[in-house]
C-alpha positions in Angstrom: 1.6 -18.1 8.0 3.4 -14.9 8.9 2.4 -12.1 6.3 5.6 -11.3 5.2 6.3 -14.7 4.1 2.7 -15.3 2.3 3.7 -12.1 0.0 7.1 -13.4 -0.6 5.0 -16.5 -2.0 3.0 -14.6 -3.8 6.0 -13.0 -6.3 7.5 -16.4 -6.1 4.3 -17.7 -7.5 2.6 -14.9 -9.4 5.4 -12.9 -9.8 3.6 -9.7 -7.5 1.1 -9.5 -5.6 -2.4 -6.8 -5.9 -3.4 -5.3 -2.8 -6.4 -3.2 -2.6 -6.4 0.0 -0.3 -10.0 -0.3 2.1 -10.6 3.6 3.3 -12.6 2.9 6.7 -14.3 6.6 5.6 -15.2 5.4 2.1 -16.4 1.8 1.8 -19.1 1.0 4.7 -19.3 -2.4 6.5 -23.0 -2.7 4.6 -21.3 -2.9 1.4 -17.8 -4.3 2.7 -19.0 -7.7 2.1 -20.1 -7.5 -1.6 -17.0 -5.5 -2.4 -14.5 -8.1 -0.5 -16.4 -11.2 -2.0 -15.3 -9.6 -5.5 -12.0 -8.7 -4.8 -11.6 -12.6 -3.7 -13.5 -13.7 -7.0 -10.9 -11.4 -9.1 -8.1 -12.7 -7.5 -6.9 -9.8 -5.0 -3.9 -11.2 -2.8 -4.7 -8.9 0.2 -6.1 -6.0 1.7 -4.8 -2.6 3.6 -7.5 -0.8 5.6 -7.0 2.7 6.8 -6.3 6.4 5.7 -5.0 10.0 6.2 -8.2 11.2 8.0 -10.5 8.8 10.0 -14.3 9.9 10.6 -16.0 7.2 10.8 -14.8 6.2 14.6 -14.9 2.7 15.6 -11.3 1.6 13.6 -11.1 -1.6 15.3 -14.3 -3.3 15.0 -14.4 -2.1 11.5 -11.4 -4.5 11.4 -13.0 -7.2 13.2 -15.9 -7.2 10.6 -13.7 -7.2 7.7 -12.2 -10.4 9.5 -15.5 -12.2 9.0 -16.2 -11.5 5.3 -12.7 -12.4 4.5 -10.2 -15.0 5.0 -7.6 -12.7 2.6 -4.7 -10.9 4.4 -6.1 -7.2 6.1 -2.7 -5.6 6.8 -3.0 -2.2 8.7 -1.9 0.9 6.8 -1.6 3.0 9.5 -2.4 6.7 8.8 -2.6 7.8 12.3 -1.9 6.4 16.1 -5.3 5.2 16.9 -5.4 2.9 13.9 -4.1 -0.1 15.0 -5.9 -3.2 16.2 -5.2 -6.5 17.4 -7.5 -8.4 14.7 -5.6 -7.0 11.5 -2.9 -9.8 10.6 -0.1 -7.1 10.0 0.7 -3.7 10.0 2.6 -1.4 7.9 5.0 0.3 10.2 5.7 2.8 7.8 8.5 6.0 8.2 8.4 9.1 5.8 11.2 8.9 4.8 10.9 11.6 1.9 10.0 13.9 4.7 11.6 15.7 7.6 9.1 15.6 9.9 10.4 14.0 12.8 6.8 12.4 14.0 6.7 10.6 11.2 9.4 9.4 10.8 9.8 7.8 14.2 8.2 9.8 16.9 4.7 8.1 16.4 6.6 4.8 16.5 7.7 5.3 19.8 4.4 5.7 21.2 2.9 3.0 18.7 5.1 0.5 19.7 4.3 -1.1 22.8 0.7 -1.4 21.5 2.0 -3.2 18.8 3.9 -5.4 21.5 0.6 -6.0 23.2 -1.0 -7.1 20.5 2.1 -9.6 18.9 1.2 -7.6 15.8 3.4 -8.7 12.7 5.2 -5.2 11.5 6.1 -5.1 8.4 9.0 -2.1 8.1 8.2 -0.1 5.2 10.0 3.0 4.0 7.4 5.6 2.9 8.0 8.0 -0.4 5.6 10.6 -1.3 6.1 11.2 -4.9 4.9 14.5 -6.6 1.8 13.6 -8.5 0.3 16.4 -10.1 -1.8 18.3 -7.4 -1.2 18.3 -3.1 -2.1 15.3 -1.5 -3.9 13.8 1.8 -0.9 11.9 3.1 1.7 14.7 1.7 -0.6 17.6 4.0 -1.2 15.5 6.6 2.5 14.4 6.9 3.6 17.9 6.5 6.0 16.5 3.5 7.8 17.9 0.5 7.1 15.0 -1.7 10.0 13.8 -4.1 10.0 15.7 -7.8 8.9 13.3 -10.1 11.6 14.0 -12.5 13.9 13.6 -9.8 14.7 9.6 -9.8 18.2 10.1 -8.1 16.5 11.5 -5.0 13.5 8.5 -4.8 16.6 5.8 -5.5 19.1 7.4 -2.7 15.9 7.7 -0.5 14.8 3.9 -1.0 18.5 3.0 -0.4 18.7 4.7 2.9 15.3 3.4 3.8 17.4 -0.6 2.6 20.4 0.4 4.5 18.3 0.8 7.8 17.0 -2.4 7.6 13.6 -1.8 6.3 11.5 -4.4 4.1 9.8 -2.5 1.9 9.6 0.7 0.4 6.6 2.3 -1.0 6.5 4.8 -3.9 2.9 6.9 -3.3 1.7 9.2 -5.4 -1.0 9.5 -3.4 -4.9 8.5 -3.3 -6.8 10.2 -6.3 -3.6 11.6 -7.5 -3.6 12.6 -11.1 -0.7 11.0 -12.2 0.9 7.7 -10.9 4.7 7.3 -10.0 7.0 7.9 -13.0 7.9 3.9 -14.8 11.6 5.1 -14.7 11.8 6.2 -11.2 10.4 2.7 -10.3 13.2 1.5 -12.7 15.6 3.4 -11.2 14.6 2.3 -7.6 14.4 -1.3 -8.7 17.9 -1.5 -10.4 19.2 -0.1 -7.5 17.7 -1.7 -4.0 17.5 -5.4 -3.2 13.9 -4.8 -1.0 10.7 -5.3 -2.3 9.0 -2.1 -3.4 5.3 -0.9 -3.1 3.6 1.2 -5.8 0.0 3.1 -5.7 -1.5 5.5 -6.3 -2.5 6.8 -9.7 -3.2 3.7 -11.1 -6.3 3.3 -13.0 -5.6 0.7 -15.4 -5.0 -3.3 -16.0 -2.0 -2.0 -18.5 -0.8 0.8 -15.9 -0.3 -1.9 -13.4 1.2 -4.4 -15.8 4.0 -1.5 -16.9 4.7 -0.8 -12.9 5.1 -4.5 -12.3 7.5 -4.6 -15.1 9.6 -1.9 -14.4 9.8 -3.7 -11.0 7.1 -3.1 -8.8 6.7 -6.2 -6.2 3.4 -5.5 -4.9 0.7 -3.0 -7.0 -2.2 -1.1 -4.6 -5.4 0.1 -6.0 -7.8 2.1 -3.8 -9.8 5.1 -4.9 -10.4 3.5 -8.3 -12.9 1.1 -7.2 -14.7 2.8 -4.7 -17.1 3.4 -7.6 -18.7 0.0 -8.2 -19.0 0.8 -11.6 -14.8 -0.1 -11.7 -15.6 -3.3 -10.0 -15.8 -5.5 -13.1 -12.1 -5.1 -13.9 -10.7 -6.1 -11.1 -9.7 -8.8 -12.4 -8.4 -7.5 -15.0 -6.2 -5.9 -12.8 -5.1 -8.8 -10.9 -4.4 -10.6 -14.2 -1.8 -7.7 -15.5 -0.2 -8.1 -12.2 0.3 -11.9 -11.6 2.1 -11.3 -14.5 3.5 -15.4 -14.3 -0.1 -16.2 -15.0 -1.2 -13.6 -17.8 -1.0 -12.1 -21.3 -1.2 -8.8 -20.4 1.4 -7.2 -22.8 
C-alpha cells in the first residue's frame, strides 16, 4: 500500500495518525528493537528516521535493520543529501519554505532526485515551517532559517497556503527537536481553517494532553521524538497514541 494512502487511512480511521521521530545519532540499532517493539505495542502508526546532523555513518543499513524489527511504515525525514535509501518505504521531500535559502528549498532536490528515481522511492511533498520555539534550533541553524514568530499566525497560514498552492501534500509546523515550547494551538487553528492539506506538528510536545489539543485544533499527523529517547518516557506511549487516535479515545 502506497504510504500516502495508509496515512490517509489512518485519519479516516483514527482520526490522525502518531509518528515517532528515530534520530540515527540517538537511538542505536542494539536498543532499536526493544524501543520499536514498544512503539508497535502502544500503538505508533509509523516511523521517520533521520536528523539535522548525522554521525553515526552507515544511514542506509541503519535503515535496513530498522526494516527487520518492524513491519510499521519508516518514512525518510531527510535532513541532509546522503540520507536517503532504497529500503525506507517513503521519504519526506521536504522544502523550507519559511526560509530563503535557496538549497533548501529546491537546490538539494535537484541533486536528490534522480536517486530518488533510482530507487522508485514514494515522495511525499511536504512544505517545511520552522516555528520560533523559544531558543535556536538544529534544523533552523542548519537550514540557515529565520523561523516564523510564533505570535505571527498570518505569516505560518500564507506560508502553508503557498506551500498548498504549489502542489505540496503536507505541511509541517516544527518547532524543532528539544524545543522549549511547541507550535502555538492557534497558529495550527489558523493554518487548519485556512488550507485543505494535511498538516504535520512536532516538536515541543511532551504530553498525552499536548498532543490531544494539537490534534484538535487540527493537526493530521502528531510526531514525538526527543521525548522518548529516555526510556524512562517509554511507558506513555501509549498514552500518547490514545490522545491522538482521538476516534478511539477519552482523552479530553
Amino acid at each position: 500500500m502506497k504510504i500516502y494512502n495508509y496515512l490517509k487511512e489512518t485519519f479516516d480511521k483514527k482520526g490522525a495518525a502518531y509518528l515517532i521521530l528515530i534520530d540515527p545519532d540517538k537511538l542505536k540499532l542494539n536498543n532499536a528493537e526493544k524501543f520499536m517493539q514498544k512503539c508497535e505495542e502502544s500503538g505508533v502508526d509509523g516511523f521517520l528516521v533521520g536528523g539535522s546532523l548525522m554521525l553515526m555513518g552507515d544511514f542506509e543499513n541503519y535503515i535496513l535493520e530498522l526494516k527487520k524489527i518492524s513491519k510499521l511504515p519508516l518514512i525518510i525525514f531527510p535532513g541532509a543529501l546522503s540520507q536517503i535509501s532504497p529500503n525506507a518505504d517513503a521519504l519526506l521531500y521536504i522544502s523550507v519554505v519559511s526560509g530563503r535559502n535557496p538549497e533548501y528549498l529546491f537546490g538539494n532536490h535537484v541533486i536528490a532526485a534522480p536517486l530518488i528515481k533510482k530507487y522508485q522511492l514514494e515522495t511525499l511533498s511536504t512544505g517545511y515551517m520552522i516555528i520560533e520555539s523559544g531558543k535556536r534550533t538544529t534544523a533552523e541553524y542548519m537550514s540557515g532559517s529565520q523561523p516564523i514568530p510564533r505570535n505571527k499566525t498570518e505569516i505560518a497560514i500564507a506560508t502553508a497556503l503557498a506551500a498548498q498552492y504549489m502542489g505540496m501534500k503536507f505541511v509541517y509546523l516544527e518547532a524543532g527537536s528539544g524545543a522549549e515550547s511547541s507550535v502555538p494551538y492557534e497558529m495550527v487553528k489558523g493554518v487548519s481553517d485556512y488550507c485543505d492539506i494535511d498538516i504535520i506538528v512536532g516538536g515541543g510536545i511532551r504530553t498525552p494532553e499536548a498532543a490531544s489539543k494539537m490534534v484538535k485544533s487540527g493537526a493530521n499527523i502528531i510526531v514525538t521524538g526527543n521525548h522518548f529517547e529516555d526510556e524512562n518516557n517509554w511507558e506513555v506511549l501509549k498514552q500518547f497514541a490514545d490522545a491522538v487516535h482521538y476516534k478511539k479515545s477519552i482523552v479530553v
